[in-house]
C-alpha positions as a Markdown table, in Angstrom:
| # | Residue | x | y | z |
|---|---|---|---|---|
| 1 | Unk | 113.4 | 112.3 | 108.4 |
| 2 | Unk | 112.5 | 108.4 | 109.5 |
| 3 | Unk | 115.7 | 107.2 | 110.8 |
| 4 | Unk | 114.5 | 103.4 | 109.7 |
| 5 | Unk | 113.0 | 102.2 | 106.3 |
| 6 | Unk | 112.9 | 99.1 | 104.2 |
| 7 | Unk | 113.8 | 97.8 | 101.1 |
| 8 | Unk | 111.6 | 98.1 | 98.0 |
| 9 | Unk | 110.2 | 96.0 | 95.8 |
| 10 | Unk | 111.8 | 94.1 | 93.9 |
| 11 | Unk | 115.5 | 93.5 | 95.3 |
| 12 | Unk | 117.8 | 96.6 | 95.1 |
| 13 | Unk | 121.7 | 96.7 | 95.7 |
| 14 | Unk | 123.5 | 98.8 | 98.0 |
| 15 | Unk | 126.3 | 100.2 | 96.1 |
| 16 | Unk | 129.5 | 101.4 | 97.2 |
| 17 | Unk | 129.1 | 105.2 | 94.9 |
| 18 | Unk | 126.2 | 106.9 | 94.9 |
| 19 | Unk | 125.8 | 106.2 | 91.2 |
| 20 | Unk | 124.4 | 103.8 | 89.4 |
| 21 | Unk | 127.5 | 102.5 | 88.3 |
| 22 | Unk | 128.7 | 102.4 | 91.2 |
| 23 | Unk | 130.3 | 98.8 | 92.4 |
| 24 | Unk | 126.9 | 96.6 | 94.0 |
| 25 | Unk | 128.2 | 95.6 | 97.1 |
| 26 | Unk | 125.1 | 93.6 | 98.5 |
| 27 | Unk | 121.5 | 92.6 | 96.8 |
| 28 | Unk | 118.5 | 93.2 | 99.8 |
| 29 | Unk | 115.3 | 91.4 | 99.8 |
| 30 | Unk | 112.4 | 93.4 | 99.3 |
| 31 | Unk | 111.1 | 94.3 | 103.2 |
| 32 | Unk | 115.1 | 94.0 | 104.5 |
| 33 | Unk | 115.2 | 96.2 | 107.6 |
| 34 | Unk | 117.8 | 99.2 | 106.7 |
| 35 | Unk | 119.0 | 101.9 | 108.7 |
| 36 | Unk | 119.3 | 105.4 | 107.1 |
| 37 | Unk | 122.8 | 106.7 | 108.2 |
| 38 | Unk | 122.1 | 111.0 | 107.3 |
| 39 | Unk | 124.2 | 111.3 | 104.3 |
| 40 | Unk | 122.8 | 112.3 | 101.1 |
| 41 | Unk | 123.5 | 113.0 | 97.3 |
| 42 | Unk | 120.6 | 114.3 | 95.0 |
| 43 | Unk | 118.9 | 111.1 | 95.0 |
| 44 | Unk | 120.9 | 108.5 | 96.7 |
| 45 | Unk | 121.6 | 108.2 | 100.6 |
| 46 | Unk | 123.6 | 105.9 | 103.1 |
| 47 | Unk | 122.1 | 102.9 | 104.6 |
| 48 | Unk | 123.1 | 99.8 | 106.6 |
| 49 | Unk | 121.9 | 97.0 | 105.6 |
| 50 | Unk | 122.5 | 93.3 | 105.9 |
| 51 | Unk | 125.6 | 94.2 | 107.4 |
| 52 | Unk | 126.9 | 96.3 | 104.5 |
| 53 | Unk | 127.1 | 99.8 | 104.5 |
| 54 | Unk | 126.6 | 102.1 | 101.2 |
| 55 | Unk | 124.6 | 103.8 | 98.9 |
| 56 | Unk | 121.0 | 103.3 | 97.8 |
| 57 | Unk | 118.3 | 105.3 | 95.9 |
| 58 | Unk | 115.3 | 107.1 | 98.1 |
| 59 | Unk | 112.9 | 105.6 | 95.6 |
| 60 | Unk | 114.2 | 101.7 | 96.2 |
| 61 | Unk | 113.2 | 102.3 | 100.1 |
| 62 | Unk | 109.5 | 102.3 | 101.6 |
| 63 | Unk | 108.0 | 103.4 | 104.7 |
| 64 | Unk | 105.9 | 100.8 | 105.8 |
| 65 | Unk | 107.2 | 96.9 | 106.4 |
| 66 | Unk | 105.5 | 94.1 | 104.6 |
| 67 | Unk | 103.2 | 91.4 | 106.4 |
| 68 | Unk | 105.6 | 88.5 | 107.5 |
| 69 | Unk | 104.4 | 84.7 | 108.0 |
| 70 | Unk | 106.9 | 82.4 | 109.9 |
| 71 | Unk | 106.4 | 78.8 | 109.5 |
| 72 | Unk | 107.9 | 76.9 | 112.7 |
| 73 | Unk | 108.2 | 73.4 | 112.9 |
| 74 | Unk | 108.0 | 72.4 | 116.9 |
| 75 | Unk | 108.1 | 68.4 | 116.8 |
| 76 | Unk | 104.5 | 67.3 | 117.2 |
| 77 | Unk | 102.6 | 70.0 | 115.1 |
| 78 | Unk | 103.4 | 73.4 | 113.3 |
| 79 | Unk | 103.7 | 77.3 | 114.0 |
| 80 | Unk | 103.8 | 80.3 | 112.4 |
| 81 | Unk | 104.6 | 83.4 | 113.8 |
| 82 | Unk | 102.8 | 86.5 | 112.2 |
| 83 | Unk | 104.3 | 89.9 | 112.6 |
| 84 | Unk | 101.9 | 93.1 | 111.1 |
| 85 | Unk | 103.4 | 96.1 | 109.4 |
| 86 | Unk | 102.1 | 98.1 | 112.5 |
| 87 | Unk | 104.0 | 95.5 | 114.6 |
């Protein structure tokens, strides 16, 4: 098992149960960088995330990262800064 992932599409929560009624304890951005702490419960597992620990579904997480485009203003002209999903 990937010990790294990212969050799905379109913002899930980490949640302090692993139930959906569980108490959201921070919304993620679809692409946030998350790390997959080991635990498990039918479909939910333990992540860090944002700085918030908890509870998310295997099915709100993905595998790959998304295509990122930083725009950087640097006084006389402009940059971006592109990072790949393969890095």
């Amino acid at each position: 098992m990937p010990t790294t992932a990212f969050a799905g599409y379109p913002a899930p929560f980490i949640r302090e149960t692993p139930s959906g009624r569980g108490e959201k304890k921070q919304q993620l951005l679809w692409g946030d960088f998350v790390t997959l702490l080991g635990e498990e419960s039918g479909d939910w597992v333990t992540i860090r995330g944002r700085n918030e620990e908890g509870w998310i579904r295997r099915t709100e997480l993905q595998a790959e990262r998304l295509l990122e485009v930083n725009f950087v203003d640097i006084g006389q002209g402009d940059g971006a800064l592109i990072v790949t999903p393969d890095d």
